[in-house]
C-alpha positions, 0 to 999 in steps of 0.5 A, a space after each residue: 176548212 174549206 181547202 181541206 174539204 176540197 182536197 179530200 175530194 181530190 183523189 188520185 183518177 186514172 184519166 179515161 182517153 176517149 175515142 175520136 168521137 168523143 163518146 164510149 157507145 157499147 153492149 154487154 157480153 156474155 159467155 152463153 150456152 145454149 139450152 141452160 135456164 138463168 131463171 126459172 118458175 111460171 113467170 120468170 124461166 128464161 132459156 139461153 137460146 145460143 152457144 157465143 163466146 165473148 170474142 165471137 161477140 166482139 167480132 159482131 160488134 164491128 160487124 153489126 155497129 155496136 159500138 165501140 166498148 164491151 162490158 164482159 159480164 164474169 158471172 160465174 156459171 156452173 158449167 164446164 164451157 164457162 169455166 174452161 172460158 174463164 181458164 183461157 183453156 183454149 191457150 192448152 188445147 183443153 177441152 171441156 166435155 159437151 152437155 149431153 142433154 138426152 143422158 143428162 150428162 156434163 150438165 155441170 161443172 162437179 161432172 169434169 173434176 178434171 178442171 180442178 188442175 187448171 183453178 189456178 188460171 181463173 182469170 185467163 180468159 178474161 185477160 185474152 179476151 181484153 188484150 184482144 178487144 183492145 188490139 181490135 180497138 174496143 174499149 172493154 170493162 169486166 162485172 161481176 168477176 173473180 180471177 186468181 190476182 195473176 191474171 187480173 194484175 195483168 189487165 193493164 196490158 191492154 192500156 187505154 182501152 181497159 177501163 176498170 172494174 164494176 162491181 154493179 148492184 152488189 150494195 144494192 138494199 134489198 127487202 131485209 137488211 142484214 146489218 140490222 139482223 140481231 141488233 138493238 134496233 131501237 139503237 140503230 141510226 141512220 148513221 149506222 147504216 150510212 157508215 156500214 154502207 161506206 164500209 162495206 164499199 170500202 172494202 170492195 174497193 180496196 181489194 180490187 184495187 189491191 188485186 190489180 183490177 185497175 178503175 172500180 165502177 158501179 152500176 145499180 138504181 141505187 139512189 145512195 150511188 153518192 155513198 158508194 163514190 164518197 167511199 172510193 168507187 171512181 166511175 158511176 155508171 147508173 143503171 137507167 130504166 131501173 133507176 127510172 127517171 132518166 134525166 134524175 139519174 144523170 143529174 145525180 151521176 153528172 153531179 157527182 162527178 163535178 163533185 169529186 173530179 171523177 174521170 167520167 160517168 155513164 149510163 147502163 141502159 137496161 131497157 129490156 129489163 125494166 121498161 116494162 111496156 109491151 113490144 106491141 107499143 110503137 114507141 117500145 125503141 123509140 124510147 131506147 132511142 130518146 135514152 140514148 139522145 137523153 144521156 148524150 144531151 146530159 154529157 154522159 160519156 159511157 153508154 152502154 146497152 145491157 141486153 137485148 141486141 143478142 138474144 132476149 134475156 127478160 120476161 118483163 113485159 106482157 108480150 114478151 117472146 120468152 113466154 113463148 118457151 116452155 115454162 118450168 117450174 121448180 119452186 124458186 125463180 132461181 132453182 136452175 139444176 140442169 138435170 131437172 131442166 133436161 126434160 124441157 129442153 127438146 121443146 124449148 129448142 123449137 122457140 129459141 128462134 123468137 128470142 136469139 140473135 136472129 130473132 126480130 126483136 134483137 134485130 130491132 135493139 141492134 138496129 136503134 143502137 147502130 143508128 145513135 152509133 152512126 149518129 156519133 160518128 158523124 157528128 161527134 159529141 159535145 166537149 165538156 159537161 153541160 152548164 148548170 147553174 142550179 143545184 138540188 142538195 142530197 142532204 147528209 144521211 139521205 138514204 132515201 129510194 130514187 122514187 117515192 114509195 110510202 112502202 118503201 123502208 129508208 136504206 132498206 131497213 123493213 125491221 125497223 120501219 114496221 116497228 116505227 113508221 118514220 122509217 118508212 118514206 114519207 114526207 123528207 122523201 116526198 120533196 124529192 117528188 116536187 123537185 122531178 114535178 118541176 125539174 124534171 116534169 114526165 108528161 104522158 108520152 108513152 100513154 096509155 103505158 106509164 111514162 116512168 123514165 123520159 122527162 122534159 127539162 123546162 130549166 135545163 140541166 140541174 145537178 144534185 149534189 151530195 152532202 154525204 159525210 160533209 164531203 163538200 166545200 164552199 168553194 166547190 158550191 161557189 165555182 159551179 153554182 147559183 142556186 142550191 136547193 135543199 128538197 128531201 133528208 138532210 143530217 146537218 152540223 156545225 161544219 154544213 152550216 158553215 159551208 152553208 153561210 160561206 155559199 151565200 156569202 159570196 153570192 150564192 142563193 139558199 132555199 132551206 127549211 127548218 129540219 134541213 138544220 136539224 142533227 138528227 140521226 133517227 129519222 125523228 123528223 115530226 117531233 124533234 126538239 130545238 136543241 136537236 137543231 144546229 146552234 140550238 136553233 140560233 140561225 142568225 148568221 145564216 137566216 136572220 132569226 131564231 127558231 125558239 120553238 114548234 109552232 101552231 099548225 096551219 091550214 093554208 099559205 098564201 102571199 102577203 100583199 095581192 101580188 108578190 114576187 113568187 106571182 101570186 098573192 092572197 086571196 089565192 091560197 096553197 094548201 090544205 097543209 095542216 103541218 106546223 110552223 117554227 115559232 122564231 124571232 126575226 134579228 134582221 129587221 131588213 129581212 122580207 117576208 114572202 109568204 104568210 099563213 092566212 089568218 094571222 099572216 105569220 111568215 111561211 117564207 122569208 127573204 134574207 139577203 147575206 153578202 152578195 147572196 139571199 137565203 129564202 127560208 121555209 118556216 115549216 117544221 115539217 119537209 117541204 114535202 109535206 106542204 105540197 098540197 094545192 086543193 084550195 081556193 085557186 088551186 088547179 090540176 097542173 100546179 106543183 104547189 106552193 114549193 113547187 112554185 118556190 122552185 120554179 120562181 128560184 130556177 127563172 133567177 137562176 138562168 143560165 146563158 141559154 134557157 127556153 119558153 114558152 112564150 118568151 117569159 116562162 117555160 110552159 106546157 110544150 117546155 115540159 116536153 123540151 129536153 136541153 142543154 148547152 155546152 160552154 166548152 163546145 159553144 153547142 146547144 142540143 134540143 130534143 122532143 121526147 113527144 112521140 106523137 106532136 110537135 112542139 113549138 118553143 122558144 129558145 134564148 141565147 144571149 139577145 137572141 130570141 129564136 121560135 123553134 119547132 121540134 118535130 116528134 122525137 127530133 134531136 138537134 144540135 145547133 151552134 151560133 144559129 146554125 143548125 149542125 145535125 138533126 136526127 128524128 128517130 120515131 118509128 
């Protein structure tokens, strides 16, 4: 069993040759017209300010140091000069009539039928436009784009320097799930979603393989990314700042592709869009800045920034300049009819120059970038991936949103969470929200504006890995890992358990709960029944015991004895939990109890040792989730609960060769502002402050060295045997 699940996750990828630097750095382009709305309505109209081609683009990325790969955005348009791109209608001399914006005339493509003669070279352009990147030594990969198999065959031609194809957030969940329109809903499982979800995915990927496009990537903020990988898709490539928490999104994607042997995973930067602060702040580009550093730490080896640098695209932000444009408004943001906007247009020309390539904002994206970029090139990139020794599990039919939202229906199924509120996130998804707390803790760096994207990592680096399917071996959790942690949703089977067992067997550490164990489908995750559990409960071969029943619930956990391992012990007391406890019935009598409810001592927590490995085992049959309360005697405003201490107390006996401090025991507060990691196959370490305001004094473990280190606001540095070999302080 264990050799057949890791050659199934061996598949065939088309290694990726990176360039000397070691790291692809890149931009967006777009085939633009000036005058033409992407968007419309009082909030959201959105004027293109500038006529650029992609090879005028290319042209200005050696010219302004942005970097060395271009993402070509095929979104079809409905405009003569588009389609004459897409045709390579410059290679006949062809010609597509000017927008005669005062007639309202050539405004769209059904005004020049002439092109209809010349559908069958759709993809023409953009094969000349990756031929002619990769003569200029641009890397390049195409979203969002269709070409006659003639031409996207031909793709190939420009070698190396292609990458592949991205089909972005096309399986993206949306507010309504159109899978479920017309079905029994009270049939629907979460396994019905999952596979509809792989399916659709599967059949993407293989008509774009079949069709010549070469590598499939994908970017979006979906947290189901390990589906879209688990059904063919080679390259993740998530979309940062969408998917909010920064560090979060790169332990998913570096997880995975551990995982599944990938060729590497990136990081689609899409700061203008989604980092929703104001121009205004000061720390506006010093937080692209800490993204960049933060992806380069995290052994990401894609960047790519999607929009910004050469002209404004967003109005997500209070002081955006495109609000300095006419607004127009024509009943829907995406009601975009040329001839209704051609009366605008005069006007919108006077304020183009606040948002097009000459304007200060682009200046200060395209400044940010060819300063990481120049950073790069100087010193390089780390070799290899960053050491993890501690893993958080994404269980089997997790479907769940990259944050928690108690509005939030799981996989998108709104019609089915409003007739049954279990479908509605809740306490499985809520233990997600521990493990950032405490993984990976956001202090307030950007205040008075959320921080929603730049965290500290106090325990270094930690992977998510997926049990999506039971895709996932022993032997792959063996080799990488000492720590696996189980947080939000998981379906489990008879297969996951004997993983499971196999893990901590040969030295592995478990933390699992009881419904981690269950079968069940349904999101039925309160009222279940044993014999939904695994073994009908029978956990004696993992855990030690046997969960005979639900048990009574309970207000408060606390420790045993007046202190304990975990650093605490009665009268100190977690809680109000209000959740129930399984009924079990303990078969190894050598196994420990850490932690009790307080009036009967009944266990919460228990040790068991396995092999050369130990399971601890929350005796709750609700998700950890829903034990994160920390109000009662002793409790204070900076704990992340009794789970969150479970965390942490797992995390400090799974430290890896390098990890930091605060005061030579523990990571503390100034830890939480600490970003770190360490690559074993470049023997380098790299440090970064993601305090905008203050330095941060820490220390910092190798081996027998101890060393103090003081980070000044927003300092990367990397450092190798004691040696400090670059520094780099980006704050404004």
């Amino acid at each position: 069993m264990k050799k057949q699940t890791e050659q199934k996750s061996r598949r065939k990828k088309s290694p990726v040759v990176l360039p000397e630097c070691g790291l692809l750095i890149g931009s967006s382009v777009y085939v633009t017209q000036a005058d033409y709305l992407t968007c419309s309505g009082r909030i959201h109209t959105t004027w293109v300010p500038q006529s650029f081609s992609p090879e005028t683009m290319l042209q200005k990325i050696i010219q302004d140091n942005q970097g060395n790969f271009a993402l070509l955005w095929g979104v079809p348009a409905n405009r003569p000069l588009a389609t004459a791109y897409w045709c390579g209608l410059d290679k006949p001399g062809v010609l597509p009539p000017e927008p005669d914006w005062e007639k309202r005339r050539h405004l769209t493509i059904e005004e020049w039928p002439a092109y209809r003669r010349y559908e069958h070279r759709y993809g023409a352009g953009m094969l000349n436009f990756v031929k002619e990147a990769a003569r200029t030594g641009i890397y390049s990969a195409i979203i969002y784009a269709r070409a006659k198999p003639a031409w996207s065959r031909r793709l190939k031609e420009a070698g190396q320097f292609y990458l592949g194809y991205n089909y972005g957030e096309k399986f993206s969940f949306g507010l309504s799930h159109p899978y479920l329109s017309g079905k029994n809903l009270s049939r629907v499982t979460l396994e019905d979603l999952a596979e509809r979800l792989k399916q659709d995915v599967q059949k993407e990927v293989k008509h774009r393989r079949a069709a010549g496009w070469g590598r499939i990537l994908s970017t979006s903020s979906s947290f189901h990314l390990d589906y879209e990988i688990l059904a063919g898709t080679d390259i993740p490539v998530v979309e940062d700042f969408a998917f909010s928490h920064l560090n979060f999104a790169s332990a998913l994607a570096r997880g995975l592709y551990r995982q599944y042997r990938l060729p590497l995973w990136g990081a689609h930067l899409a700061h203008e869009h989604y980092s929703w602060i104001p121009y205004r702040c000061r720390y506006k580009f010093d937080l692209l800045a800490s993204a960049m550093f933060l992806k380069y730490l995290s052994g990401c080896k894609l960047i790519v920034n999607e929009s910004g640098n050469w002209f404004l695209q967003a109005s997500l932000c209070p002081d955006s300049p495109m609000f300095k444009t006419p607004r127009v408004e024509l009943g829907g943001i995406f009601r975009t009819d040329p001839h209704l906007v051609a009366p605008y247009v005069k006007l919108a020309r006077k304020y183009y120059r606040h948002i097009d390539y000459e304007s200060p904002i682009c200046r200060r994206y395209r400044k940010v970038i060819s300063d990481f970029y120049d950073f790069v090139k100087a010193h390089g990139t780390p070799k290899g991936q960053p050491e993890t020794t501690l893993a958080i599990a994404k269980g089997n039919l997790d479907l769940c949103h990259h944050q928690y939202h108690p509005n939030f229906a799981v996989a998108g199924a709104y019609q089915l969470a409003d007739l049954n509120r279990d479908w509605f996130e809740g306490a499985p998804e809520k233990g997600w929200e521990i493990v950032r707390k405490v993984f990976f803790p956001r202090p307030p760096v950007l205040a008075p504006y959320h921080n929603r994207f730049l965290s500290g990592t106090p325990y270094g680096m930690v992977d998510i890995v997926s049990f999506a399917g039971d895709n996932i071996s022993a032997d792959f959790l063996i080799r990488h890992y000492r720590t696996l942690i189980f947080a939000g949703w998981n379906t489990c089977s008879e297969k996951q358990y004997e993983v499971l067992t196999e893990f901590v067997r040969h030295g592995g550490r478990l933390f699992i709960s009881i419904p981690h164990l269950s079968t069940n489908k349904t999101r039925n995750y309160t009222s279940y029944t044993v014999k939904e559990l695994v073994r009908a409960g029978d956990f004696s071969e993992l855990c030690g015991l046997r969960v005979r029943g639900r048990g009574r619930r309970v207000y408060w956990a606390t420790g045993p004895d007046r202190k304990g391992p975990l650093g605490f012990g009665w009268p100190r007391r977690f809680g109000i939990m209000a959740t129930p406890l399984g009924e079990i019935e303990l078969v190894d009598p050598e196994i420990e109890v850490l932690v009790v409810e307080d009036e009967e001592t009944y266990p919460v927590l228990l040790r068991r040792r396995l092999g050369r490995g130990e399971v601890f085992f929350l005796n709750s049959w609700a998700y950890p989730g829903a034990l994160e309360a920390d109000e009662g005697p002793g409790g204070t405003i900076d704990s992340p609960g009794l789970i969150g201490v479970i965390y942490r107390y797992l995390a400090e006996l799974s430290r890896g060769k390098v990890w930091i401090s605060d005061d030579r025991k523990s990571p503390g507060r100034n830890c939480q502002y600490i970003a770190y990691s360490f690559f074993p196959e470049d023997g380098t370490i790299c440090l970064l402050n993601i305090d905008f305001r203050k330095k941060r004094r820490f220390f910092l473990h190798q081996e027998d060295r101890v060393t103090q280190v003081y980070l000044a606001p927003a300092e990367f540095r990397r450092i190798k045997d004691g040696e400090v070999l670059s520094v780099k302080n980006h704050t404004g």
